[in-house]
N, C-alpha and C positions, 0 to 999 in steps of 0.2 A: 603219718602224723599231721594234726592239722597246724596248716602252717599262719593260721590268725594266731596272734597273742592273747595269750586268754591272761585274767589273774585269777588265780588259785593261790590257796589258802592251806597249809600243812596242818594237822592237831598232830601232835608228837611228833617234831619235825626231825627229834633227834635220834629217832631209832634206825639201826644201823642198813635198812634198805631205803626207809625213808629219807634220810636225810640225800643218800646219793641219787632217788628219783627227784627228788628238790634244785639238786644240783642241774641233773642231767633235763629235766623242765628249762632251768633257765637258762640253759646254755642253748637250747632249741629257740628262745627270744620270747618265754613266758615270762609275766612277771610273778613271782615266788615271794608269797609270806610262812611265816609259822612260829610258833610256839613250843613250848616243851618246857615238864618242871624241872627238868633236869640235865646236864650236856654233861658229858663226859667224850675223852679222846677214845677214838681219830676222828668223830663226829665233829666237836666243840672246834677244833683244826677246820676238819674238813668246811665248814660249813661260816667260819668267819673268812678264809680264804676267798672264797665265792658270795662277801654280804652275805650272809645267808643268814646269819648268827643274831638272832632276838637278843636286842639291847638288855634284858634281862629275864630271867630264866622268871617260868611262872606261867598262867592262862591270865587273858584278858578278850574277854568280850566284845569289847568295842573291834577289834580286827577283825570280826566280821561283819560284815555288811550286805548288803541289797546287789552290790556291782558284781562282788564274787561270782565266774560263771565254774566254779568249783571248791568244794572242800574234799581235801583226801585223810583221813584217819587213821594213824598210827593202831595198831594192837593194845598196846599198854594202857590210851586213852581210858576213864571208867567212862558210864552210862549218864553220868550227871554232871561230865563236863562243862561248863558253862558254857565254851566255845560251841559243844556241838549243839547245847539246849538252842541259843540263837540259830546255828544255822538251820537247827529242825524249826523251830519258828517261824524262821525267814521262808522257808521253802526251798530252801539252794540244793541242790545235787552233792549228792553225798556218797563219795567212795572210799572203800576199803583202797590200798592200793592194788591188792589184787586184781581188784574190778578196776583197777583204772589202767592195768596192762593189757586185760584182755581189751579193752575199748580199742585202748593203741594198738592193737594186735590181731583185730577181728580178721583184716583181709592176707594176714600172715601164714605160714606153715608154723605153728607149735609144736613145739616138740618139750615138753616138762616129764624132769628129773626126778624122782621122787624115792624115798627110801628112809630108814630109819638111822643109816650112816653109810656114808662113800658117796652120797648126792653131790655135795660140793666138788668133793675132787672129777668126779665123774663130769660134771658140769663144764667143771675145768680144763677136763681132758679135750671136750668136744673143741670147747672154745678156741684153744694153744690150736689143735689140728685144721680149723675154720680158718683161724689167723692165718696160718701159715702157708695155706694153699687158698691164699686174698680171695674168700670169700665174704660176700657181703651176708650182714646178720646181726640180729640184735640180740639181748640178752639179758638176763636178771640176775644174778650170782649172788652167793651170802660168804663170799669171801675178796678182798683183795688181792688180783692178780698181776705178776709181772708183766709189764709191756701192756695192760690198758689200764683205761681212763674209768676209774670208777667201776661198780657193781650192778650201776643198771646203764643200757644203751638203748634210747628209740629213735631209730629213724625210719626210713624210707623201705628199708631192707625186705627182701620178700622171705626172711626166715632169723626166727627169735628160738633161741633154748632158751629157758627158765628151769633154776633149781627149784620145785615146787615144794613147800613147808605142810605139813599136815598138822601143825598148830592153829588155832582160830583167828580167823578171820579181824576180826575187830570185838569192841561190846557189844556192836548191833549185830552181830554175826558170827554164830557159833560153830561154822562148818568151816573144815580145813581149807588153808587156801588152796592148795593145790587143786579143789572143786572146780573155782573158777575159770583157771584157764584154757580147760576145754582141749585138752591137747588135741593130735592128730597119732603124735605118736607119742609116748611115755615108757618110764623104764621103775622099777621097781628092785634096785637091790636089795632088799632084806628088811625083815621087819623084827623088832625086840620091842617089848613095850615099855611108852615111855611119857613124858608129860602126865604123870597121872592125877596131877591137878586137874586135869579138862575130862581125860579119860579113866575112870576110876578103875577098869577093870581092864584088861586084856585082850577080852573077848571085844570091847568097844574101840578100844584103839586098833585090833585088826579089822576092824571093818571098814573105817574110815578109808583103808587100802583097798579092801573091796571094791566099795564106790567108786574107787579113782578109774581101777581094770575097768568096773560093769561101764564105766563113762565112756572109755576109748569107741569111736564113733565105725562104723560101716566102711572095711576099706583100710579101718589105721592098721596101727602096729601097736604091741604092748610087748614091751621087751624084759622079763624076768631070771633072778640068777638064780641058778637050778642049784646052786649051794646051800640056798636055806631054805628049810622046811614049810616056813608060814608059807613066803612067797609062791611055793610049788603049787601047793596045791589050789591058791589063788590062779595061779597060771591055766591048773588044770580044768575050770569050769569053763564050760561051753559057753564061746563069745560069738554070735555070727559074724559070720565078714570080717572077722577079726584076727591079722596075722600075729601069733605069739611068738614070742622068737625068744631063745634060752640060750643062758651063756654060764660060763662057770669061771674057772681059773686058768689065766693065758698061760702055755706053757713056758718055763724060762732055764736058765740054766746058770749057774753061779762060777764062776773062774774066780778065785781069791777073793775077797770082798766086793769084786763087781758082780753084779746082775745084767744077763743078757734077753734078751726074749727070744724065743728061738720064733722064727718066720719063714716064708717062705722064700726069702731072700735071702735067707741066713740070718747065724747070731746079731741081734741088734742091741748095745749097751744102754740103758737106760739111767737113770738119776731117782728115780723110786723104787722102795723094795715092800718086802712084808706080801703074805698070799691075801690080803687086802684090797690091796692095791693091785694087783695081778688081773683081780678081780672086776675093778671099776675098769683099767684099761679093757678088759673083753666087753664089760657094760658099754661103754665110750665107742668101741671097734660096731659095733651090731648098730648102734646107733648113727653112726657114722656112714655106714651101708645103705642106712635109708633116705640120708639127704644127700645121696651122691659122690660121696668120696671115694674112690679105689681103696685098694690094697699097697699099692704104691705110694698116695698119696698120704696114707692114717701114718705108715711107719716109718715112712722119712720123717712127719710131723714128730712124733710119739716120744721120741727118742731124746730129744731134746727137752720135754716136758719137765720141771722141776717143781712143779706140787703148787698149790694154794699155801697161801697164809696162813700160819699157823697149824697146817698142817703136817706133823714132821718137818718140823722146819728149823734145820741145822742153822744153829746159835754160833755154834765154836768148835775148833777142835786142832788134836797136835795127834800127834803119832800112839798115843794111849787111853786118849781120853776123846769123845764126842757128849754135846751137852745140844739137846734138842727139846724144843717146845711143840705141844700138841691142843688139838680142839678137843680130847676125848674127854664126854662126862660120865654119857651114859653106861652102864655094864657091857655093852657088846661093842662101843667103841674101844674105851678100858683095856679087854680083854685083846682085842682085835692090833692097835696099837703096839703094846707088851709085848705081845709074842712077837709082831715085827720086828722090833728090835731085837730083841733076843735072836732071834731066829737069822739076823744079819751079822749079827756079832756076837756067836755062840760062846765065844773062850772067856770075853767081858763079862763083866761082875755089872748087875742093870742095877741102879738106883732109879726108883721110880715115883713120882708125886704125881698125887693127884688130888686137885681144892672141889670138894662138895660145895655147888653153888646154885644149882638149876633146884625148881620146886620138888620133883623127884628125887633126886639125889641127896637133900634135908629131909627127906619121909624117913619117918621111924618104920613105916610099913611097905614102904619101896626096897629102905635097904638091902633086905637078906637077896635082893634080884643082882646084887653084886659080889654073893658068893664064888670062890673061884678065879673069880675074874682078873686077880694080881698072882695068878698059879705059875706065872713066867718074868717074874722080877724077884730078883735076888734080895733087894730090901725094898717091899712098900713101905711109902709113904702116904698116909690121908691129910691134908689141913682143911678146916672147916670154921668158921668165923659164927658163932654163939650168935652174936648184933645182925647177922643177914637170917639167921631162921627167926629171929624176934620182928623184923623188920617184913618178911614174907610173913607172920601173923601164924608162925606153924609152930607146933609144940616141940619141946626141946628137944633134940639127941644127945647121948653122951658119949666119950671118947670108947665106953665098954661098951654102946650099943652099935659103932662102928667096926670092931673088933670081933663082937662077935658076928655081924653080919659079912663080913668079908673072910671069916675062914682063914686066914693069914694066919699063923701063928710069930711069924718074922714082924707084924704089922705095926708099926710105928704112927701115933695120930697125934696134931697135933692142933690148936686153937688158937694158939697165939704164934702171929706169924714172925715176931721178932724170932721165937722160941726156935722156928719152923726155918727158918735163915741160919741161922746160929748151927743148926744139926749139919743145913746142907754145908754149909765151910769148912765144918770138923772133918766129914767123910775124906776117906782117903779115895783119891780119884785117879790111881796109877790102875791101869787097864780095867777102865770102869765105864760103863757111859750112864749120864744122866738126862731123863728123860722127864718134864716138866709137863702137865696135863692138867687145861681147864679150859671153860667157857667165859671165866670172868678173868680176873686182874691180879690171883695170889695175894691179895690182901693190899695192895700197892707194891707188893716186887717186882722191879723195874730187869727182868729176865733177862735183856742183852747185856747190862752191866754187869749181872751176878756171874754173868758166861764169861765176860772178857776177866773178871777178878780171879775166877776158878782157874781159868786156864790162862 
């Protein structure tokens, strides 16, 4: 990293990577501006903690100037920002933050994570096993994790993982990021299509995974799980010089409600369940192989691993009751999620919610791709907020057009979230677990309260 101070300039300084490369800039002894229309928590937090926090929410123009030896560009930004009209004006350097990791990363070993769900956690597995056998490395996560400092780290390090996002770039750039950083080696768990606001069709959103494979360079690694179909046969095209490495599901073995991994050392207990997650662990393992870690090393790490943020991530619980929060929006998260639980505490009765919030997810013509997919919860629940699909500028859904896209016949929807509160307090929660599932905020339900009142 260059070790002059530069001053750089944020557009959308509040979006949830953005803000902690803002951070993690000025903790390096840059100086850090930006803006954003809007700040909402851990951001609005994170970012007055560290000055970071625009005096008030909104663009202004005049923050950019001539001295800027950078502007970096949030996603959400539009094309007719004012901020970026100046900076294009001006002539200043203008990055996606994509582009401004790989800058910071050029003389690095990359290694990006990519996939359609289990990125995160997979990302996370590397990291916890990195930590813990003190190696040095940076990193780009799209989750907060226990025991570090923030979601993104640049230093000096001669090796960065990045969870890579296959969403666009910026307004000036409509190629996924994961394009940019150019891996050495990449891994691709599975693909379901999804963002169909960028990607209208299937056939376009698998390809964007294409490109990332055909990119993997002379020499790397492309590491794919042989459990899903797209992926395979992505896997299966002829790459020169190009090591594929295929993984599936770690074997384990379950003694009463514990999960072990069976290894070469013997049973090892772990703190993650669901063949999901079994899953990114073998993803994590094969990836782990390639920048030098043992067999020794990954599963002493491993074992102690307790998930990302929000992912499965135990709220509460007594001897009959667990109450857990999840990232899952899309259909194969959904799906994927459900049945873990289930599948870990077969005899419990699963109460399951999950808030329709992502552009997809509010499609009238997306939905029916979530049929099914609540086929392992005892009572779904849907909540969906009418004021977010008006607000995303997309045509209405109705509580029948959820119902019937979800195939549920138990399926419970609901739109107003007082409504939606009010159900979860009635249920009875004697040998039950409830399992909370979104990418947004439940409407403003404050989840660890609701957990500590339940139980």
């Amino acid at each position: 990293m260059n070790k002059n101070s530069q001053q750089i300039h944020f557009i959308a300084i509040g979006g949830s990577v953005m803000h902690h490369l803002a951070i993690a800039l000025k903790k390096a002894g840059h100086q850090v501006t930006g803006s954003d229309d809007a700040f909402f928590d851990p951001s609005r937090s994170n970012l007055e903690k560290h000055g970071l926090l625009p005096s008030s929410d909104g663009w202004d123009a005049s923050k950019i100037h001539s001295d800027l030896d950078a502007v970096i560009l949030g996603m959400h930004a539009r094309a007719d920002n004012p901020e970026l009209q100046k900076a294009q004006e001006l002539g200043l350097k203008i990055y996606s933050f994509p582009e401004y990791i790989y800058q910071h990363s050029r003389d690095k070993q990359r290694v990006v994570i990519a996939g359609s769900h289990g990125k995160t956690t997979i990302t996370s597995i590397i990291l916890h096993v990195l930590r813990h056998n003190k190696r040095e490395f940076d990193y780009l996560v799209g989750a907060e994790l226990e025991g570090f400092d923030g979601m993104v780290k640049l230093s000096n390090a001669p090796l960065i993982i990045i969870e890579g996002d296959e969403y666009t770039t910026s307004p000036l750039d409509k190629t996924p990021k994961f394009l940019h950083y150019h891996h050495h080696i990449g891994l691709i768990s599975g693909i379901a299509w999804d963002h169909m606001n960028v990607f209208p069709t299937e056939e376009a959103y698998v390809k964007q995974f294409e490109l990332f494979a055909d990119a993997t360079p002379k020499g790397g690694s492309l590491v794919i799980c042989s459990e899903d179909n797209i992926a395979t046969i992505i896997a299966n095209k002829q790459r020169e010089d190009v090591n594929t490495l295929m993984y599936g599901i770690h074997p384990t073995v379950k003694k009463g409600e514990q999960l072990y991994l069976k290894t070469p050392v013997g049973d090892l207990p772990i703190e993650v369940f669901g063949s999901h997650n079994m899953q990114n662990i073998s993803g994590a393992y094969q990836v782990c192989k390639r920048i030098g870690i043992t067999d020794k090393q990954f599963y002493e790490a491993v074992g102690s691993f307790k998930g990302a943020a929000k992912r499965m991530q135990l709220l509460k619980k007594n001897e009959q009751t667990a109450i857990y929060r999840d990232f899952a929006h899309a259909p194969s998260k959904l799906e994927a999620s459900v049945k873990a639980l289930k599948e870990q505490f077969p005899n419990r009765h699963l109460l399951a919610c999950l808030e329709l919030h992502t552009f997809s997810s509010l499609n009238k013509d997306f939905l029916p791709q979530y049929n099914h997919s609540f086929a392992a919860a005892d009572t779904p629940v849907v909540y969906y907020n009418p004021h977010v699909v008006e607000q995303k500028r997309m045509a209405p859904i109705s509580e029948e057009d959820i119902k019937k896209a979800f195939g549920h016949e138990k399926l419970q929807v609901f739109s107003d979230v007082r409504k939606l509160e009010d159900f979860i307090r009635t249920q009875p929660l004697a040998n039950t677990n409830l399992l909370m599932m979104s990418s947004a905020q439940f409407g403003g339900i404050d989840l660890q309260k609701l957990a500590d009142k339940l139980i």
